[in-house]
C-alpha positions in Angstrom: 51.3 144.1 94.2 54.2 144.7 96.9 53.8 141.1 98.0 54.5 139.9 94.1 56.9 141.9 93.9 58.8 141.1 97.4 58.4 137.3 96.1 60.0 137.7 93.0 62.6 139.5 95.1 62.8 136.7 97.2 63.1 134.0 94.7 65.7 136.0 92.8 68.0 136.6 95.6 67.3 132.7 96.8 68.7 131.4 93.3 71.4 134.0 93.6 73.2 133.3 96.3 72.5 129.5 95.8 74.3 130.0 92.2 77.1 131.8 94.4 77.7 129.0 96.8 78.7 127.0 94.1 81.7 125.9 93.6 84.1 125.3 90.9 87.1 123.1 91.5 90.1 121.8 89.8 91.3 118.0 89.9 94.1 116.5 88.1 93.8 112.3 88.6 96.9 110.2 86.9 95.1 106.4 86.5 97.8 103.3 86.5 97.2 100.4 85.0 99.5 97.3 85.7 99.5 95.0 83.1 101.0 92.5 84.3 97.5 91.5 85.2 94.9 90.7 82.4 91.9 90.6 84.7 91.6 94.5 84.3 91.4 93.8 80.8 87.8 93.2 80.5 84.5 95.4 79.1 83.0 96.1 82.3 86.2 97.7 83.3 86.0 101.0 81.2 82.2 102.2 81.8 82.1 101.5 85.7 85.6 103.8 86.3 84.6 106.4 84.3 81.8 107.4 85.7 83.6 107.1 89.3 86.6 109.4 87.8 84.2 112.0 86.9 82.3 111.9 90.1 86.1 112.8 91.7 86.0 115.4 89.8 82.5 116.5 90.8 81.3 116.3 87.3 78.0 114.3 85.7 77.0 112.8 82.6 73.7 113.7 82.8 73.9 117.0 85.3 77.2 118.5 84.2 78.9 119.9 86.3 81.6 123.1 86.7 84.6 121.6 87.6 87.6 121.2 85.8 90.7 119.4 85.3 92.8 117.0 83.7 92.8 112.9 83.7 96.0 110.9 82.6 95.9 107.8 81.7 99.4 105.2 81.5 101.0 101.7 81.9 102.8 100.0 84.6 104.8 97.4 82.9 108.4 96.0 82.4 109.5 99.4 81.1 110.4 102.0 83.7 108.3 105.0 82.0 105.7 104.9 79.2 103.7 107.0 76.9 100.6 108.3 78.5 97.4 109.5 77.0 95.1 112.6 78.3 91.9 115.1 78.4 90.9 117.9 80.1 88.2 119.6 80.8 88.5 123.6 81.6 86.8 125.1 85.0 83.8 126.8 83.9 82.6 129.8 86.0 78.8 128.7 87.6 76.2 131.1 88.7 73.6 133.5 87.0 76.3 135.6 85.4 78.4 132.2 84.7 78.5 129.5 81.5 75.0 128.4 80.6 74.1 125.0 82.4 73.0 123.1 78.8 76.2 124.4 77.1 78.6 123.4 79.7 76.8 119.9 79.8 77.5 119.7 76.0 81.2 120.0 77.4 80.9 117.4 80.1 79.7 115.0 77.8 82.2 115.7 75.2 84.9 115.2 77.7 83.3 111.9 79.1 83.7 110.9 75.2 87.7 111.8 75.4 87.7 109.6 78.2 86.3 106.8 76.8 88.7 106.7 73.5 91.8 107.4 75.8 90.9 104.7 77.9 90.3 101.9 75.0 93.2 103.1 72.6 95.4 102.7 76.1 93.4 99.3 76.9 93.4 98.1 73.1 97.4 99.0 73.1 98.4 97.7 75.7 100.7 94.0 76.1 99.4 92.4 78.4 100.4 89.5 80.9 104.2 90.8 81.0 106.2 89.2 83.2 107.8 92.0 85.2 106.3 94.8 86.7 108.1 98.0 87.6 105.8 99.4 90.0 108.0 101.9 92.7 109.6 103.4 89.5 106.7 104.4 87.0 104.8 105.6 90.4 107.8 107.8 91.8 107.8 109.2 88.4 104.0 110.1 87.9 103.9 111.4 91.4 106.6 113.6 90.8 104.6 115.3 87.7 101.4 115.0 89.6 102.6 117.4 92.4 104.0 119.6 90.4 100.4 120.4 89.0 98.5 123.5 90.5 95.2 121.8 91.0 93.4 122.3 93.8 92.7 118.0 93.9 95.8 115.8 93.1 94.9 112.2 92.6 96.5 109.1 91.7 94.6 106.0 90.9 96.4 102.4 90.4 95.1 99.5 89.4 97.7 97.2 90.6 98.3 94.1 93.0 101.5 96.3 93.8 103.0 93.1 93.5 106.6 94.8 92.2 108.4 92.7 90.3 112.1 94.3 89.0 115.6 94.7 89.4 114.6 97.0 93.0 112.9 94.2 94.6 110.3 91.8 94.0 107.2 89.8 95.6 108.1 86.7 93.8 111.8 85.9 94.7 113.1 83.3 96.9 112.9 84.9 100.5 110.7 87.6 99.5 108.5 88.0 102.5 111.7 88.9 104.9 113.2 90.9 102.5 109.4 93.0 102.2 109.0 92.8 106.2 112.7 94.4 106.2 112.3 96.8 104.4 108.7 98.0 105.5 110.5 98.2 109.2 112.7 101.0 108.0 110.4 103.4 105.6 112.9 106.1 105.8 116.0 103.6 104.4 114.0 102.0 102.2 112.6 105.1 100.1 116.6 106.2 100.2 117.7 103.4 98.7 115.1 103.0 96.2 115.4 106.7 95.1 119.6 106.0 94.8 118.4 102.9 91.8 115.3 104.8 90.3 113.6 107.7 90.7 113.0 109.7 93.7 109.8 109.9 95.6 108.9 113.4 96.2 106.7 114.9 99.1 103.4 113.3 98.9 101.4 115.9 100.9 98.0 116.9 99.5 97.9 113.3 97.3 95.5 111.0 97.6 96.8 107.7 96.3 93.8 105.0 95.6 94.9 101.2 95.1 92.6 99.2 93.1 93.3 95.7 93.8 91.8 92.0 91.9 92.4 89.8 94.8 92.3 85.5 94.6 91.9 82.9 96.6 96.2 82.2 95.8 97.3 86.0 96.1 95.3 87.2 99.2 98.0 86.9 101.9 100.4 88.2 99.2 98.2 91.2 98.3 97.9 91.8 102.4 101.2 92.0 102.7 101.9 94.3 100.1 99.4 96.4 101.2 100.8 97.3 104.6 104.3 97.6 102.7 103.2 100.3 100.1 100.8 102.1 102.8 103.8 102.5 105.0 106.1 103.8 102.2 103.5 106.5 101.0 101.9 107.9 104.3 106.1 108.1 105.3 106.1 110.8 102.5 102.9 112.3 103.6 100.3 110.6 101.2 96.4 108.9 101.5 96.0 106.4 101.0 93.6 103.5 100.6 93.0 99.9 99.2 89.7 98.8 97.6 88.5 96.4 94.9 86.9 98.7 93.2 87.2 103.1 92.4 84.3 104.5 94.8 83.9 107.8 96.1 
């Protein structure tokens, strides 16, 4: 009898402190979508990002999951600043004395359907193929919002060549690839200037910045070259950042 009873003991501390040990964190992700580029316009686009989003945010579809936070969704496009669209999902408290697992799953997959219609109403809204593309100004201005939020996890996604096209500078003008190697060289100036025609950039410490790129046979070296330009520009204000062709975590 003592034996049961140290076992029961045993199990009930194990699943305790394993409860304990869990933990519930708080991530607000701002997604980008440039679209001056129609590939990202496309049905395979919506189901494969949203299940990568939630894993940044350490939730499930199927498992749940006790973190929280927000995700907001907007446009990069020939306007400086655009409407965006959002849902959140509150922090829920895990643990034997916390939210019940099947009720808090309920709540992840509610969320995951938020996602979904804010993604397609943004998609479905959205003109796309415009010619310009005011990249360094929408960005300043979301990562000015996004580190003024208390989360614990501040991301921004982009889907983007970063191929800025505007008044600022541009990727497509005569002499362009001097002009970018220029002002690459000199970071500090370059940010300075920019923030005197737009928006400033603020500090970018504790941002992860992810760059999701559709890359061609005709843009590649372009896209390279951007790359190295907009690295250098964030990591001067303290960001991380990385290039991929697709949101993995």
């Amino acid at each position: 009898m003592k034996n049961l009873w140290f076992i029961i003991i045993l199990i009930c501390t194990s699943v305790f402190w394993g409860c304990k040990t869990e933990e519930a964190t708080t991530t607000s992700i701002c997604l980008l979508l440039d679209v001056s580029d129609e590939r990202f316009n496309n049905e395979k686009f919506l189901p494969d990002n949203i299940n990568s989003i939630l894993h940044l945010m350490k939730l499930d579809r199927e498992k749940g999951g006790f973190s929280g936070g927000e995700v907001k969704i907007s446009l990069i496009n020939d306007i400086s600043d655009s409407k965006s669209e959002k849902a959140s999902i509150p922090a829920a408290k895990p643990g034997l004395l916390g939210q019940n697992p099947l009720i808090r799953r309920d709540e992840v997959v509610k969320f995951c359907t938020d996602l979904e219609t804010i993604f397609t109403k943004t998609i479905n809204k959205s003109a796309w193929g415009t010619k310009e593309s005011k990249i360094y100004q929408k960005v300043a201005r979301e990562l000015s919002k996004l580190n003024k939020t208390q989360s614990s996890r501040k991301i921004m996604v982009i889907y983007s060549d970063m191929l800025e096209n505007s008044n600022l500078f541009s990727f497509y003008k005569t002499g362009w690839q001097k002009e970018i190697e220029k002002m690459a060289n000199d970071p500090e100036g370059t940010i300075k200037k920019l923030s005197e025609k737009g928006p400033s950039m603020p500090s970018l410490d504790g941002i992860e910045i992810i760059v999701i790129t559709n890359r061609t046979v005709t843009n590649d070296e372009k896209i390279n070259l951007s790359e190295q330009f907009w690295r250098i520009i964030f990591e001067e204000k303290g960001a991380q950042i990385r290039f991929d062709s697709v949101l993995e975590v």
